[in-house]
N, C-alpha and C positions, 0 to 999 in steps of 0.2 A: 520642188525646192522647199526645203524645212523654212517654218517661221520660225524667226529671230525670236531668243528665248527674252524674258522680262527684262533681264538687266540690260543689255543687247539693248532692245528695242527702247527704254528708256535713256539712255546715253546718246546713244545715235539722235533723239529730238533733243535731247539738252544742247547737244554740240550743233545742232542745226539750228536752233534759236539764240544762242549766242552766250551759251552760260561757260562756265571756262573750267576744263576739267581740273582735277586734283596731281601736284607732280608726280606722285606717288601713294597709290592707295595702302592703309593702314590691314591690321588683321582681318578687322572686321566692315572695312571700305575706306571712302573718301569723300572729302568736301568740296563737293560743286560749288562756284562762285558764280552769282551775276554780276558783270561791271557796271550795267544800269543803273541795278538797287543795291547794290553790296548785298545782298543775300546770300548764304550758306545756305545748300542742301545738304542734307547728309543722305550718301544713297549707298548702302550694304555691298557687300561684295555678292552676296545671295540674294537672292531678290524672287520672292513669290508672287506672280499677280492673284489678286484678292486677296495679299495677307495684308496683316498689323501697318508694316513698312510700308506696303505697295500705296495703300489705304490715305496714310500719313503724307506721302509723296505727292500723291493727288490733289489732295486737300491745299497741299502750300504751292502747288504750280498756277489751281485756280486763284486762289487770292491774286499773286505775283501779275497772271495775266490778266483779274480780272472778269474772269468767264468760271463758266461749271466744273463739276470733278467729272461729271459728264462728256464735256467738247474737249476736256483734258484724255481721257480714257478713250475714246473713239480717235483721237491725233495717234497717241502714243499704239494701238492697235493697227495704224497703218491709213482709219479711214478720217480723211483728210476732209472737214466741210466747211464753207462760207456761210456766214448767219446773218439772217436778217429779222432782230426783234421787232415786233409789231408789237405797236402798244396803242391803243384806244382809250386815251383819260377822260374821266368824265369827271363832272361835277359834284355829284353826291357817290361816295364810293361807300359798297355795305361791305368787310370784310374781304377785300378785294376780288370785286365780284364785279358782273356789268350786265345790264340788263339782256338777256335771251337774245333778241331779239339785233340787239347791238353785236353781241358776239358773232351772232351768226351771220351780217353783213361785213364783220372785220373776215373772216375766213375766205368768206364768196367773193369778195371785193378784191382781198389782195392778192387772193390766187388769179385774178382776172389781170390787174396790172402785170404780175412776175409773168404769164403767159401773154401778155401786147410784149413787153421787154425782150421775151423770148424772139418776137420776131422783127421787133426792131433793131436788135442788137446786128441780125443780119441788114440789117439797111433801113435806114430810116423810113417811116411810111407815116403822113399825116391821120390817115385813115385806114385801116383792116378790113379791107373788103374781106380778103382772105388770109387764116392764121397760115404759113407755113409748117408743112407737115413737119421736114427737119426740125424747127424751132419748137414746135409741143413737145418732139422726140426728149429734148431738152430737158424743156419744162418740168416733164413731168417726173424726173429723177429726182427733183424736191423733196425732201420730207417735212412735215412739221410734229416739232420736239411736244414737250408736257408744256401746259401753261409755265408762268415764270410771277411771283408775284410783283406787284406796281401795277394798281388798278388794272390792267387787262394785260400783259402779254405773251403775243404766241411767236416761239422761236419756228423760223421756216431753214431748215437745214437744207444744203445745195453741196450733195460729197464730191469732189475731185479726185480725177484720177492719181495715180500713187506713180504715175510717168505719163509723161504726153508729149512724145515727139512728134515736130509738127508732120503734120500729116499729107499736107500739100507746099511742101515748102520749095520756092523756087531754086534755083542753083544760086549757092551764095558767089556775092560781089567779090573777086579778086582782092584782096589787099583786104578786105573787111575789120577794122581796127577793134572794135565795140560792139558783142551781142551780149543780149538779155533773154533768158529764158521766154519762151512763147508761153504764150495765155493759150489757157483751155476752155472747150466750150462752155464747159456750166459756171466759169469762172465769170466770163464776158457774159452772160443772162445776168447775174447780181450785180455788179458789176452798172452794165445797162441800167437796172434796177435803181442803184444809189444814187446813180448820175440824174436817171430821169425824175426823180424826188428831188433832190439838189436844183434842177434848173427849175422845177416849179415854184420852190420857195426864193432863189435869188430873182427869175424872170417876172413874177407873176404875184407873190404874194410882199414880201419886202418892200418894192417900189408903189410908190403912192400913184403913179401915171398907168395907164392901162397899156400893156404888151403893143411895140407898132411890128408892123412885118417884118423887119428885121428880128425882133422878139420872138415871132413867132417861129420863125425859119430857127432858131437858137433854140428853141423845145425840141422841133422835131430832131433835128443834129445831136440833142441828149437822148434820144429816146421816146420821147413823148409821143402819144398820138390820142388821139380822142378818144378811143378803148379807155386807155390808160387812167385821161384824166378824168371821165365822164364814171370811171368804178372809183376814183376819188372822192368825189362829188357825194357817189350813194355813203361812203364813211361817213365825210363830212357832216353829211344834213339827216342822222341818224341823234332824236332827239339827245340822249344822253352822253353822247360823245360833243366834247370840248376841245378833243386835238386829234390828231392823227399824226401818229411818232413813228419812227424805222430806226435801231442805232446797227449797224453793222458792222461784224465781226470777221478779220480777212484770216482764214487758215495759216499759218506758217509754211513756206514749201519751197520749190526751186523757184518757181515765176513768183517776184516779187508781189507784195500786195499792193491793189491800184491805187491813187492818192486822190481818195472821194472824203466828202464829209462823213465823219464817224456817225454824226446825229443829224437826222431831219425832220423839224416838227411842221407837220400843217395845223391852223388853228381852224377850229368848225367855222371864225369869222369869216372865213375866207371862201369858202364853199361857193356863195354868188358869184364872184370873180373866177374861179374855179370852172363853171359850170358855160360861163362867156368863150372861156378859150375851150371847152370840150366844143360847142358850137362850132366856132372859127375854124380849128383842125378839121373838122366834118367836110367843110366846103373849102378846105387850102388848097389851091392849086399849086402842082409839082411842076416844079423847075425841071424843060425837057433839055435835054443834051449833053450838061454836065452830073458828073459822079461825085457823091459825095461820100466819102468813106470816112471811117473813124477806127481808129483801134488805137495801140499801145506803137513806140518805136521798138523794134528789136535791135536798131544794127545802126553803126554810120560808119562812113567808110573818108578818110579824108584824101584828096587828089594829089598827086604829087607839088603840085604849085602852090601849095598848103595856101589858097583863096580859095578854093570850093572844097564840093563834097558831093556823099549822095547818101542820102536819108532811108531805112527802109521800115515798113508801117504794116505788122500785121494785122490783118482787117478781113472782113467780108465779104465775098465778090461774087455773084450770082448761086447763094446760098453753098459759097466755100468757101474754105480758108484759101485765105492766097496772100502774098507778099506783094506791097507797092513799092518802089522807090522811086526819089521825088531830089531832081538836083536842087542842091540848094548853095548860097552864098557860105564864105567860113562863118559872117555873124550867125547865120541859121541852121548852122552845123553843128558849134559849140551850146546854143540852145537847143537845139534837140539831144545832143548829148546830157546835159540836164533834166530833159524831161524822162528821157529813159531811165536815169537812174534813178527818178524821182515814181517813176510808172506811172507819168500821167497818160493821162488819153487825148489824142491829137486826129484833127479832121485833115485829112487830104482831098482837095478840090479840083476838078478839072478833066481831061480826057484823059481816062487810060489807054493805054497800046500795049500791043506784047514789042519787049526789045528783044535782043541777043540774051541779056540774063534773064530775062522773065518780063514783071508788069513795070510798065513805064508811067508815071503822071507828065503830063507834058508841060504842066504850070511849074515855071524856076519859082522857089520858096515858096510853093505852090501847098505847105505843111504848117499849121498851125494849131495854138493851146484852144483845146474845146472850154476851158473855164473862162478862159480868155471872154469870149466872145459873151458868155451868160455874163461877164463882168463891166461888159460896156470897153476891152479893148481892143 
């Protein structure tokens, strides 16, 4: 099959990000509109990639979103990645430079976290006896970009597939009213990634009280695990570094992007508290019996006696994809219809079973908000 020639391929991502075509293109093209920003593109009826125009078009998508003519030119080519800026602020900055020495613990360090994430994403685990081979398989399709200047940082590129139909999907629900495109796997490693940054600064760094088991139990459910926090730690307490930053970038594509924090800063203050919970995760014992799953909702399905429903939670289950559903009441129907559209990430708790459709949770409302819980509710 022929690749989509330039103009092609650039309309095709315009109309997929939400810009609104032209009624009628002119001799020489048309005026792309964004409704967000009122913006006008003007894009040729001819269109050369690496010309004048092509160049020019780049140039005004990155402003617009934000990001490079770079992660512009690799979307528009087809190759799809999630970004995660790392950035290491230090103190005295020379020309936006950072000591050797710092540098080269920002790279070793947070390749170490994105590889615990890798395998917590499949299931939470306080401690990494062992990485999961699947989960490096992952891992290790990362790229990282050119520096970026702002005192240190390094773009960590994570490409997605350009289709990803789910691959273990159970027989869908009868009557099924509401699905969302499925999450792919290197999506759910960053993903994991943002979430387990996020619960370290609301669980652990923000609160002035030190993390109780319930707290703790709340890390590992994002992701967390002593790997994770304890290559924190070496950032942290690296003289010249004064924060430890992540801002992440979610691809455009069919599966929505997840609803994590854009920006997460750790401050080097925090590095001794830090260092307390890498301990405690070392020695946490794991809850035997019940399962605890996390992933995105794809699907709800409402009953006829429109008072219930049933919820379905792509997630990870003895390192595969699999599908849970989870009956729930109509108030827990209409909020997880919510969170799907919103792509939060939701924990499923409790005994699964195989049923007639597939996997079963056996807890009614037995589905709830993962931020929730890092929130105190």
């Amino acid at each position: 099959m022929s690749m989509p020639n330039a103009y092609d391929r650039l309309t095709n991502y315009l109309r997929a990000t939400g810009w609104m075509a032209p009624e009628r293109n002119g001799q020489s093209g048309g005026l792309w509109r964004s409704p967000e920003s009122g913006l006008g593109l003007p894009v040729p009826g001819v269109l050369t990639e690496g010309g004048l125009d092509w160049e020019q078009i780049l140039l005004r998508l990155a402003r617009v979103e934000g990001t490079t003519t770079e992660i512009i030119a690799n979307r528009l080519t087809g190759r799809l990645v999630d970004i995660a800026n790392l950035r290491a602020a230090n103190d005295i900055v020379i020309a936006d430079t950072i000591p050797y020495l710092a540098g080269v613990a920002l790279v070793r360090e947070s390749w170490q976290m994105l590889r615990s994430c890798a395998t917590t994403s499949m299931g939470p685990k306080a401690h990494i006896r062992r990485y999961r081979k699947t989960a490096d398989e992952i891992a290790e399709e990362a790229r990282m970009g050119h520096t970026k200047r702002g005192s240190f940082v390094i773009p960590i590129l994570m490409p997605l597939p350009t289709e990803w139909p789910p691959s273990d999907r159970e027989q869908r629900l009868h009557g099924m009213e509401e699905v969302a495109a499925p999450e792919p796997d290197t999506r759910r490693v960053m993903r994991t990634f943002a979430e387990a940054l996020a619960a370290m600064d609301e669980v652990v760094v923000t609160p002035e009280l030190e993390p109780t088991s319930d707290g703790i139990i709340d890390l590992i459910r994002a992701g967390v695990s002593h790997e994770f926090s304890s290559a924190l730690v070496r950032v942290l307490t690296q003289p010249a570094v004064a924060e430890f930053s992540a801002n992440f970038e979610w691809a455009p594509s069919d599966a929505p992007a997840p609803r994590t924090e854009p920006t997460v800063a750790i401050p080097s203050a925090a590095a001794e508290r830090v260092g307390r919970i890498s301990r405690r995760l070392r020695t946490q014992a794991v809850r035997r019996g019940v399962e605890v799953l996390t992933g995105p909702v794809v699907g709800v399905h409402r009953a006829d006696d429109d008072q219930s429903g049933v919820v379905t939670v792509q997630t990870i289950r003895n390192q595969r994809t699999a599908h849970v559903t989870v009956n729930v009441s109509r108030h827990r129907l209409y909020e997880a219809l919510e969170w799907m559209r919103e792509r939060e990430t939701v924990i499923v708790e409790g005994r699964v079973h195989r049923a007639t459709h597939g996997l079963q949770a056996d807890r009614s409302d037995g589905v709830s908000l993962l931020r929730s819980h890092q929130l105190g509710g």
